[in-house]
C-alpha positions as a Markdown table, in Angstrom:
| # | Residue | x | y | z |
|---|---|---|---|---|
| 1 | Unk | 0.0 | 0.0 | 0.0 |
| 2 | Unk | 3.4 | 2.2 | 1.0 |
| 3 | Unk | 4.5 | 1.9 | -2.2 |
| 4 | Unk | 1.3 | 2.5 | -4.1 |
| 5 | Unk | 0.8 | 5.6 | -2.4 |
| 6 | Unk | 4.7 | 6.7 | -3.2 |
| 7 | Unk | 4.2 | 5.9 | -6.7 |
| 8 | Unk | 1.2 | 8.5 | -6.6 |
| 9 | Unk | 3.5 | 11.0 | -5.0 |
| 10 | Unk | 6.4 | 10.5 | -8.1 |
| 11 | Unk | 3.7 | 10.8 | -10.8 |
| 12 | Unk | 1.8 | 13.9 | -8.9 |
| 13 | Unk | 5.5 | 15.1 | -8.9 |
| 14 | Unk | 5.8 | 14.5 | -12.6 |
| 15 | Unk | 2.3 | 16.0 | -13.8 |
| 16 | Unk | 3.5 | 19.3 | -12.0 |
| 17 | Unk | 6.6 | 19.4 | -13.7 |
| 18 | Unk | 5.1 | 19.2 | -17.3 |
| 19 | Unk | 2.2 | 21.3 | -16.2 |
| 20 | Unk | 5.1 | 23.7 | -15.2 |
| 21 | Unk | 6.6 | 23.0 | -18.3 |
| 22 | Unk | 3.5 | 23.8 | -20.5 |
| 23 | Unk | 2.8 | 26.9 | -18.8 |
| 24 | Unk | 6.1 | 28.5 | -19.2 |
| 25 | Unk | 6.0 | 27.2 | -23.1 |
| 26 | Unk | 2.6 | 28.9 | -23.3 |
| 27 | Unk | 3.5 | 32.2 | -22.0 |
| 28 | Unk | 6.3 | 32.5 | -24.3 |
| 29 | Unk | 4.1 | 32.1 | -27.1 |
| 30 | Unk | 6.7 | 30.1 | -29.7 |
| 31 | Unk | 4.1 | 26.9 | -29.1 |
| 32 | Unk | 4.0 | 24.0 | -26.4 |
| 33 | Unk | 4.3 | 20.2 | -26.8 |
| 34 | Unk | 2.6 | 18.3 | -29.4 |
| 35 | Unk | 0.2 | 16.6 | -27.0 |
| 36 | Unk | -0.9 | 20.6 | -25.9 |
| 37 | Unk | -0.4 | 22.0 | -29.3 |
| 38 | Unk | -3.9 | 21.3 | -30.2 |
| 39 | Unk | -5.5 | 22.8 | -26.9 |
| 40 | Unk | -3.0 | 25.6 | -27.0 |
| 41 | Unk | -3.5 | 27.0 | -30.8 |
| 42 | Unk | -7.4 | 26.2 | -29.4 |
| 43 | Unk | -7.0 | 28.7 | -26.7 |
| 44 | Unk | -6.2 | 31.2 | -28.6 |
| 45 | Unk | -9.7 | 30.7 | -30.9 |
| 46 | Unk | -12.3 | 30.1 | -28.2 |
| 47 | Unk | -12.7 | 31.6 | -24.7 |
| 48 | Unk | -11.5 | 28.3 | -22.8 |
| 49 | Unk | -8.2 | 28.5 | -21.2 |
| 50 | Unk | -5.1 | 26.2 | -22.2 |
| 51 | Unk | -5.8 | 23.7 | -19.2 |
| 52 | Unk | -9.7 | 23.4 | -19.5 |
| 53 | Unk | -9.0 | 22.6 | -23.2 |
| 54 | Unk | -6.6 | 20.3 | -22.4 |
| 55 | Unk | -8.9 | 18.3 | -19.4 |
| 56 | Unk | -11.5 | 18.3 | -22.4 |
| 57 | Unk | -8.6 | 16.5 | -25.2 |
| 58 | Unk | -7.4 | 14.3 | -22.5 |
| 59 | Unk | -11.2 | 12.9 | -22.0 |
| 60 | Unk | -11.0 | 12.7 | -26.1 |
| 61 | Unk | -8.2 | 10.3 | -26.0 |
| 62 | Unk | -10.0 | 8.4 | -23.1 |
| 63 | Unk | -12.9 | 8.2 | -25.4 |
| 64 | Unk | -10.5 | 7.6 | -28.5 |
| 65 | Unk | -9.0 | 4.5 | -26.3 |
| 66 | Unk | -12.3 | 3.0 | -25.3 |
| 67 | Unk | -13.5 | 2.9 | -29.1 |
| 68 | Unk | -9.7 | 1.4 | -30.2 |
| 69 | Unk | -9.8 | -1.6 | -27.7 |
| 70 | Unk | -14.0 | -1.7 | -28.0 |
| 71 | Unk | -14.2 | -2.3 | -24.4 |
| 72 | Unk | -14.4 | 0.0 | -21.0 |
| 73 | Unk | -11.9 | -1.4 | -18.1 |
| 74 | Unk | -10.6 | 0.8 | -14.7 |
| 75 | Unk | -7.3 | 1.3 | -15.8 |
| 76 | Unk | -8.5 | 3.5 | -18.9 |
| 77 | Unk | -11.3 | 5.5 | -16.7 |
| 78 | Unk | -8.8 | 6.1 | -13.9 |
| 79 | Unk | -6.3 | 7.9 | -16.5 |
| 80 | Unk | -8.9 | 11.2 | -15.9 |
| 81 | Unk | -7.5 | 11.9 | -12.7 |
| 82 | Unk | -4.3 | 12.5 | -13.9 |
| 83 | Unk | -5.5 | 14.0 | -17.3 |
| 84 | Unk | -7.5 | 16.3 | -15.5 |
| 85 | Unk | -4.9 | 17.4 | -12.5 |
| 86 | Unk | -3.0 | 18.0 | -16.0 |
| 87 | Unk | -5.0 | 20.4 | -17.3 |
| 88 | Unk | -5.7 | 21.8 | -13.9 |
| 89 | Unk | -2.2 | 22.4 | -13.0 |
| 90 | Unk | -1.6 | 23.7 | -16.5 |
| 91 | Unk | -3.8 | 26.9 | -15.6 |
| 92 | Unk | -2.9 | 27.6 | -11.7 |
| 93 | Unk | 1.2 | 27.8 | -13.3 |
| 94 | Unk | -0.1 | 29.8 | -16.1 |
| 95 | Unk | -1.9 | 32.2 | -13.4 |
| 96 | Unk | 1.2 | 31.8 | -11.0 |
| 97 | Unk | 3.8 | 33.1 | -13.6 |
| 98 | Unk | 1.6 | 35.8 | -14.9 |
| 99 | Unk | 1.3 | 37.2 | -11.5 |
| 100 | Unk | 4.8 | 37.0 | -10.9 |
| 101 | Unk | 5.0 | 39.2 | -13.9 |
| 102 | Unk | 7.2 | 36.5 | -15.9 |
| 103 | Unk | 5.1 | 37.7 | -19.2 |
| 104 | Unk | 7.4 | 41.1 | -18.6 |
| 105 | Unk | 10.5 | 39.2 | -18.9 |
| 106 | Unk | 9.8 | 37.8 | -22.0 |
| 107 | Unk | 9.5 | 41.2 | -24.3 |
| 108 | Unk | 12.2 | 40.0 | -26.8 |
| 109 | Unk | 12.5 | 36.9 | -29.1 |
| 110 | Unk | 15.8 | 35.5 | -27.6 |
| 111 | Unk | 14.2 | 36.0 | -23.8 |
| 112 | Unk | 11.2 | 34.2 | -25.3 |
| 113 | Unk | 13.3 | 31.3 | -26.7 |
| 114 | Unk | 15.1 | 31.0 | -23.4 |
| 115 | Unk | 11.6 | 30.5 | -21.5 |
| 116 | Unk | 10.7 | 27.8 | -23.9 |
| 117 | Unk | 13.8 | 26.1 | -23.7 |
| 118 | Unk | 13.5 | 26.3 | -19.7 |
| 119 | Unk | 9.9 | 24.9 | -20.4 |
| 120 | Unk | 11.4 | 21.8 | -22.3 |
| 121 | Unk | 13.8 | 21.2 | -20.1 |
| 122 | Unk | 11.1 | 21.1 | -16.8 |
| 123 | Unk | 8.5 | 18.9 | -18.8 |
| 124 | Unk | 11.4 | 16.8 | -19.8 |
| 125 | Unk | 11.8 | 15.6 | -16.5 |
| 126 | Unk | 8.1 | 15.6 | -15.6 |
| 127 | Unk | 7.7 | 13.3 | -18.2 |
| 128 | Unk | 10.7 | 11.2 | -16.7 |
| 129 | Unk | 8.9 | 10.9 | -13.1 |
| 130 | Unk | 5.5 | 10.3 | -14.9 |
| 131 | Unk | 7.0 | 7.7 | -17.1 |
| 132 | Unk | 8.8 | 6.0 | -13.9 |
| 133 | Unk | 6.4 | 6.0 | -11.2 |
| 134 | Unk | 5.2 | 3.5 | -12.8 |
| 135 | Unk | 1.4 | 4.3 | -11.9 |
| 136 | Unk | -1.8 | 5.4 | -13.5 |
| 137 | Unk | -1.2 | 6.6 | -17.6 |
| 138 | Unk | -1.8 | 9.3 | -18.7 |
| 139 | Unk | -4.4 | 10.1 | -21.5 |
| 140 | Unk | -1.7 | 10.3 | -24.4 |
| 141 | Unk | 0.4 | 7.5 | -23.5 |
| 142 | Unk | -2.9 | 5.2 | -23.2 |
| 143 | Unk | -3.5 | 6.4 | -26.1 |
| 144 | Unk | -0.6 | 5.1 | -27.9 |
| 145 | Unk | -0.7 | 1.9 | -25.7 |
| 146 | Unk | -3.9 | 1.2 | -27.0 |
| 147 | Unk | -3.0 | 1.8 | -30.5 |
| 148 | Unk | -0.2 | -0.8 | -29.3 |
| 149 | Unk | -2.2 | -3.7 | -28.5 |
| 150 | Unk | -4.8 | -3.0 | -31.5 |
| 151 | Unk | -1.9 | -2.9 | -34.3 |
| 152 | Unk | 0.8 | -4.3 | -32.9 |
| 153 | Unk | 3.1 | -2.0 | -34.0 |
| 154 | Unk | 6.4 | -0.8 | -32.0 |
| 155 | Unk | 5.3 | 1.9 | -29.1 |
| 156 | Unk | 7.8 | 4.1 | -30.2 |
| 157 | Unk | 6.8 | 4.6 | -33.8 |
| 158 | Unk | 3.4 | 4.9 | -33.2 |
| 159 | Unk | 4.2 | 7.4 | -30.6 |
| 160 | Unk | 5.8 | 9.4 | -33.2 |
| 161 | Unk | 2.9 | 9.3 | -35.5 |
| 162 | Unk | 0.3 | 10.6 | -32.8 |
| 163 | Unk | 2.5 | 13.4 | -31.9 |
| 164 | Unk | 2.8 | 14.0 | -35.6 |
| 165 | Unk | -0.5 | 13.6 | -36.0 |
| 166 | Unk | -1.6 | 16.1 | -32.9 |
| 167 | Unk | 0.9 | 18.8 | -34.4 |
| 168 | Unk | -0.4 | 18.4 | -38.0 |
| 169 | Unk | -4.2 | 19.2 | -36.6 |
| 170 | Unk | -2.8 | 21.7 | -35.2 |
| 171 | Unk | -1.1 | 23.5 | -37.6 |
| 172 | Unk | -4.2 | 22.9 | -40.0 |
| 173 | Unk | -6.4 | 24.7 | -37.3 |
| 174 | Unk | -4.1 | 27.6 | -36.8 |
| 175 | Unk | -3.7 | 28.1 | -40.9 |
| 176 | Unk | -7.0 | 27.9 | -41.5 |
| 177 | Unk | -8.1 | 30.4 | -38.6 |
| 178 | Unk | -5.4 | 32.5 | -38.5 |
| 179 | Unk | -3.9 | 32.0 | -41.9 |
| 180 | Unk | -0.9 | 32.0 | -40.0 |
| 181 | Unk | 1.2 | 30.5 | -37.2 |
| 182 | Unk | -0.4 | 30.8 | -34.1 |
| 183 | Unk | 0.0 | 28.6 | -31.0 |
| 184 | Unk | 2.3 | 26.4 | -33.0 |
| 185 | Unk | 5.9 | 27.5 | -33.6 |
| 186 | Unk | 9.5 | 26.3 | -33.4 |
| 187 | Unk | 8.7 | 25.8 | -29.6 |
| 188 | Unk | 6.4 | 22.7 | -30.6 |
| 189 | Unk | 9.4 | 21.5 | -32.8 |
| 190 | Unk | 11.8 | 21.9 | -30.2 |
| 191 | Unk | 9.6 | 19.9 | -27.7 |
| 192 | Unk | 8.8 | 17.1 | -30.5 |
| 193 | Unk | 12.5 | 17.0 | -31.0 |
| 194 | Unk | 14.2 | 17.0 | -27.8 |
| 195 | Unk | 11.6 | 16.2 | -25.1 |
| 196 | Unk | 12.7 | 12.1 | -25.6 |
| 197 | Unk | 16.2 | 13.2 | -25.7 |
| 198 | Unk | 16.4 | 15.2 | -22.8 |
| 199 | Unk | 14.4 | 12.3 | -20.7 |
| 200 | Unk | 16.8 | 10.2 | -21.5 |
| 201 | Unk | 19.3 | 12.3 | -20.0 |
| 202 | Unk | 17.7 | 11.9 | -16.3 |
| 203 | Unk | 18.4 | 8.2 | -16.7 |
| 204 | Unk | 20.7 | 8.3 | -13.7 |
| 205 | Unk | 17.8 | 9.1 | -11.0 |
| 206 | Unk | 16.3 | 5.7 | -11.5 |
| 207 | Unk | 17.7 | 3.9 | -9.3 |
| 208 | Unk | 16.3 | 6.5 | -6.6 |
| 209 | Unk | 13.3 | 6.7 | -8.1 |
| 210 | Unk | 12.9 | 2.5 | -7.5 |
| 211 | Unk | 14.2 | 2.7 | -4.2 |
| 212 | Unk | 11.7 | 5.3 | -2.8 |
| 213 | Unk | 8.7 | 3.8 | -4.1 |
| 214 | Unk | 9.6 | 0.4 | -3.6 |
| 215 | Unk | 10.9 | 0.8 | 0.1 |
């Protein structure tokens, strides 16, 4: 039960990382991750925030993983606490840093870029404590995991094609809206390609990670 409970605590840890991550990403406005670039180029069209859009895509890809696997189980339903403490967190960070007036520290495209980068970075390592506590998925990867098990196809390629898929709806919504690039930028491109590599990179703390929810 110990451990159960510690495994929550490492994943709560993760989701406020990305959530973190996300919000610093969206306040710098050069795009988010592909699993927010939908919700976030959203945001900017309708009156919902980034993190209510997001609760309402991660319910989608509940939904989407239901109608993949044709069947309803625990595991898939309980992946809405976490989706929704997601999209939660998402919007107290995004309140958090514009009170702290981080939005006036981000005038110029280099200070902007930095942010972003400083928003990889920290959902980089949410992602690794998500990924490792080794407790309830979240939305996206049960979605992929489900694509998994219907196709049996590699986790990692398929993985790829939803975030390629999420980050070519997006950029179809913001073109046809906007006729332009807003929402999604370079930021989402940076994400796509170094989130996995910078996740990698916190490799070492697994070991701590095992022990602390294991003892």
């Amino acid at each position: 039960m110990l451990s159960k409970i510690k495994s929550l605590v490492v994943l709560f840890v993760g989701i406020s990382l990305m959530s973190i991550g996300i919000a610093l990403a969206k306040l710098a406005q050069l795009g988010t991750s592909p699993i927010s670039s939908i919700p976030n180029v959203m945001s900017y069209i309708t009156p919902l925030s980034i993190g209510n859009l997001t609760m309402i895509f991660m319910v989608l890809m509940i939904f989407l993983q239901m109608v993949i696997l044709r069947e309803v189980n625990l595991p898939i339903i309980l992946q809405i606490v976490p989706g929704l403490a997601f999209g939660g967190l998402i919007d107290v960070f995004v309140d958090v840093f514009t009170n702290l007036g981080l939005p006036a520290l981000m005038g110029h495209y280099l200070e902007q870029l930095a942010f972003t980068l400083l928003g990889m970075v920290v959902l980089s390592l949410g992602v690794f404590f998500e990924v490792n506590s080794r407790s309830i998925l979240m939305p996206g990867e049960g979605l992929v995991v489900a694509l998994t098990l219907r196709t049996k196809k590699p986790f990692g390629k398929l993985k790829m094609y939803t975030d390629l898929t999420m980050v070519a709806v997006a950029l179809v919504i913001s073109l046809l809206y906007f006729q332009g690039l807003v929402g999604i930028r370079e930021g989402t491109i940076i994400a796509a390609l170094f989130t996995g590599r910078l996740v990698t990179l916190y490799s070492p703390l697994i070991p701590w990670v095992d022990r602390f929810t294991t003892k």
